[in-house]
C-alpha positions in Angstrom: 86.8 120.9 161.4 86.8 122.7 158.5 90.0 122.2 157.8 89.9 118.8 157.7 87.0 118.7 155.5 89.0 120.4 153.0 92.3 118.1 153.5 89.3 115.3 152.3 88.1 116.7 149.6 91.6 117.6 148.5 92.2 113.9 148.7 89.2 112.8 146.9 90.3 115.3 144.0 93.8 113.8 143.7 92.2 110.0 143.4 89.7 111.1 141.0 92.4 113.2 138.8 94.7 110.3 139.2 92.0 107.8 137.9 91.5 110.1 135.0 95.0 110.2 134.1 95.1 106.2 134.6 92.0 105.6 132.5 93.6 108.5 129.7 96.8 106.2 128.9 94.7 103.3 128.9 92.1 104.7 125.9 95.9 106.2 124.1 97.5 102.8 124.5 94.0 101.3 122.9 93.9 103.8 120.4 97.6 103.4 119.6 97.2 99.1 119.5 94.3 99.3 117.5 95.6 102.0 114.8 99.1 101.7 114.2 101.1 103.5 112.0 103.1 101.8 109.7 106.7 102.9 109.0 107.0 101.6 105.8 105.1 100.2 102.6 102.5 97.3 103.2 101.2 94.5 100.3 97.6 94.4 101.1 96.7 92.0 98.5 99.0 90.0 95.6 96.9 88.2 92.9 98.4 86.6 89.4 97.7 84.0 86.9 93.8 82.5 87.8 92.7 79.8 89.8 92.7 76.4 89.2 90.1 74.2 88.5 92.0 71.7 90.4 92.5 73.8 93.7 92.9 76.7 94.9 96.3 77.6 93.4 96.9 79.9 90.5 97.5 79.0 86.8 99.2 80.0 83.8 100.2 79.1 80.1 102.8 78.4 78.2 103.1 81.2 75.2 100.3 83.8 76.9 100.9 85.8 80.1 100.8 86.0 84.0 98.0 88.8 84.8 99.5 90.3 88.0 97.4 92.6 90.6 98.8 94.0 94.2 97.0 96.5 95.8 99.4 98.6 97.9 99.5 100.6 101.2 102.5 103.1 101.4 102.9 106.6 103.6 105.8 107.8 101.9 105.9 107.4 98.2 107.0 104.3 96.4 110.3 104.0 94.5 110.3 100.8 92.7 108.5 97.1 92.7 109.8 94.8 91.2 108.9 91.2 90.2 110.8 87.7 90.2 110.1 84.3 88.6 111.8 81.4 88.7 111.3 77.6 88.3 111.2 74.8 91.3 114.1 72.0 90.0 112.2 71.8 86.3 113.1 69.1 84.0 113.7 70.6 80.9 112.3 68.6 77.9 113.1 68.7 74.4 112.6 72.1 72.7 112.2 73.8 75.9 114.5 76.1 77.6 114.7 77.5 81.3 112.8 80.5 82.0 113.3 83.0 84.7 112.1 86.3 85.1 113.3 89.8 86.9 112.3 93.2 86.4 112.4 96.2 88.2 109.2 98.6 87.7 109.7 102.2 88.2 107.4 103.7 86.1 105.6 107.2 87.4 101.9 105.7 88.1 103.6 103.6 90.4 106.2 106.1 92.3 103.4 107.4 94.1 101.5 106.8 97.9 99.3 103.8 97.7 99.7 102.9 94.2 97.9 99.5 92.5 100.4 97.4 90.9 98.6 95.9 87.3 101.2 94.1 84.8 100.9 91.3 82.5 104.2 89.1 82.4 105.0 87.2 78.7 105.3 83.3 79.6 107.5 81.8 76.7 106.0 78.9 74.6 108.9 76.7 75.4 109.3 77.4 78.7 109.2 74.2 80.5 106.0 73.1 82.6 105.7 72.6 86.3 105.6 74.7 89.4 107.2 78.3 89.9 108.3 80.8 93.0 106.7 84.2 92.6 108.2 87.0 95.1 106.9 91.2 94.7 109.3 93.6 96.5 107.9 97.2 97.3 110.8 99.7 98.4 110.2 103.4 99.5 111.7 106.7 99.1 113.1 106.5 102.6 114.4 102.7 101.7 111.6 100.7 103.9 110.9 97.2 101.7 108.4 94.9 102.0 107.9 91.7 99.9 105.1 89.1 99.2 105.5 85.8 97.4 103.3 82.8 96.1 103.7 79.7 93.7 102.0 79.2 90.2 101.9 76.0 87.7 102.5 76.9 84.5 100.9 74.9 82.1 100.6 73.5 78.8 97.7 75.1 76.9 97.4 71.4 75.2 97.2 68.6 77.2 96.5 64.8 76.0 95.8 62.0 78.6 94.1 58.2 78.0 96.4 57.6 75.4 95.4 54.5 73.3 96.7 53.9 69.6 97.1 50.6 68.2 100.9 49.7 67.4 100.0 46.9 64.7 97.7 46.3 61.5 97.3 43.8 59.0 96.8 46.1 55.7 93.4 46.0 54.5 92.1 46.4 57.8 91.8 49.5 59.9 93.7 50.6 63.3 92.0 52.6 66.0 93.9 55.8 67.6 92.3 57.5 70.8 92.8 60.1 73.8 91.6 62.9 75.2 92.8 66.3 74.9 92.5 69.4 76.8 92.9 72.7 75.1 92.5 76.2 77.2 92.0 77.9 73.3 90.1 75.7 71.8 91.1 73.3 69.3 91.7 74.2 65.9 92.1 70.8 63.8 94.4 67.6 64.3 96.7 66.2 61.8 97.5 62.7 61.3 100.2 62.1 59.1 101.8 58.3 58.6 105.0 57.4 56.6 107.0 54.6 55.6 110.7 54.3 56.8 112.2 53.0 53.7 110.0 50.2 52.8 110.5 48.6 49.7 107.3 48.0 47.5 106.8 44.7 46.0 105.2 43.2 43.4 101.5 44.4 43.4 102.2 46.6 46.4 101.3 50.4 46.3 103.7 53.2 48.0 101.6 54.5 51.1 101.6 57.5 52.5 98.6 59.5 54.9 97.9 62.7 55.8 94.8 63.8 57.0 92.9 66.7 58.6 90.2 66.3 61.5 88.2 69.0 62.6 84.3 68.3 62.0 83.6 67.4 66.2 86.9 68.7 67.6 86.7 72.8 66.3 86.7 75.0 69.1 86.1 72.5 71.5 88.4 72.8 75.1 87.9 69.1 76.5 87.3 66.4 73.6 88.0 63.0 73.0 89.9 61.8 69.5 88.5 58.7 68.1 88.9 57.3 64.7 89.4 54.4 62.7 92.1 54.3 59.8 92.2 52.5 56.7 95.3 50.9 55.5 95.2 49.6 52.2 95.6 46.2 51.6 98.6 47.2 48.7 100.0 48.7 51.0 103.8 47.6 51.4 104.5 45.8 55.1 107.2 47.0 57.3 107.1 50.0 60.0 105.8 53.7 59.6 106.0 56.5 61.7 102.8 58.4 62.2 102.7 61.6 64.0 99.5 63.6 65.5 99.6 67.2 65.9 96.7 69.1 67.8 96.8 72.6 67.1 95.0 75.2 69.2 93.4 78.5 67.9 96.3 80.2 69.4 98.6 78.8 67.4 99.9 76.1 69.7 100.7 72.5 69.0 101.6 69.3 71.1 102.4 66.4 68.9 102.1 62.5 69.7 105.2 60.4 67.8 103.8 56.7 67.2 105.5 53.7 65.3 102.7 51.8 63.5 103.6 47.9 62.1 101.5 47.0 59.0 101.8 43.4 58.5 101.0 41.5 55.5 97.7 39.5 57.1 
């Protein structure tokens, strides 16, 4: 009887050392799902330029810099990051050129475990507008890479929109130029500046030429609208002139509006 009893218990032992084993890998194959280790470097966050007012995207402008932030995760130490820009099928304008940009950061701060990646990336002032393809590469000492990319407009940091500028006048009378301008810096002042394209001046006619500088209402402002009135003489000789506006920011930077004006004789 005895005997038997045991042979139960013995029994009962081996299900409840079995359901211990069984319930052991179960809480290792948790542990091991929830905690991985990973084998190589990870990008746990990639920031540049800032966001938009016009979504959530990031921004940039022509003639300043990218500001570029990646925080990464790495068990073996880094050995390089590197960075690569380039344009998506850009029309290049007058004055601009193509831009692209590559460049291989090894520097000590970042050969390390778990270094933060903080650059700032020269845009050129002619580089041309529109939308670019942003790719980070992290690679290891033990050659594991990982890689993170993103899209960024680069701007203009002068923009003009509602474009309205009267093509004709009768001199003695005034003509009426408008728009609105956007300028991240601020602007600085605006230049208006008309000539003649080789009008001869007649009898009782006077040679006229204008230039002039507007900044009382538009100085340091980032979103203003440009209205005036301008004079033209009434000696002034008829024919076609060519007037030209520059805005000029207080970095420096200028966008400039090409007109033809017609000054008629009444």
């Amino acid at each position: 009887m005895m005997t038997k009893t045991k042979q139960l218990f013995d029994l009962a032992n081996l299900k409840l050392l079995a359901m211990a084993l069984v319930l052991f890998s179960v809480m290792v194959a948790c542990d091991d799902d929830e905690d991985p280790t990973p084998e190589g470097p990870e990008i746990m966050s990639f920031e540049y330029g800032r966001g938009s007012d016009h979504g959530s995207g990031s921004v940039a402008y022509k003639g300043s810099d990218i500001h570029m932030e990646a925080e990464i995760n790495a068990p073996a130490n880094v050995s390089s990051i590197s960075i690569e820009i380039h344009g998506h099928d850009l029309t290049v304008g007058e004055g601009e050129e193509e831009w692209e940009f590559s460049k291989t950061f090894t520097d000590e701060k970042y050969r390390v475990k778990n270094p933060e990646f903080h650059e700032h990336i020269d845009v050129p002032a002619n580089a041309p507008a529109g939308e670019y393809h942003i790719t980070i590469t992290v690679v290891d000492e033990l050659g594991n890479e990982v890689e993170s990319e993103g899209h960024i407009d680069i701007l203009s940091p002068i923009t003009v929109s509602d474009i309205s500028i009267d093509e004709s006048v009768a001199r003695g009378n005034d003509f009426h130029a408008e728009f609105m301008i956007n300028a991240v810096h601020g602007v600085h002042h605006i230049i208006v500046d008309i000539h003649a394209h080789g009008i001869s001046v007649g009898e009782g006619e006077v040679e006229w030429d204008f230039e002039a500088e507007f900044e009382e209402g538009y100085h340091g402002e980032t979103e203003v609208e440009f209205h005036e009135h301008i004079d033209v003489p009434a000696t002034a000789p008829a024919g076609e002139y060519h007037m030209e506006i520059t805005i000029e920011d207080e970095e420096g930077n200028t966008s400039v509006i090409d007109r033809h004006l017609e000054v008629s004789a009444s």
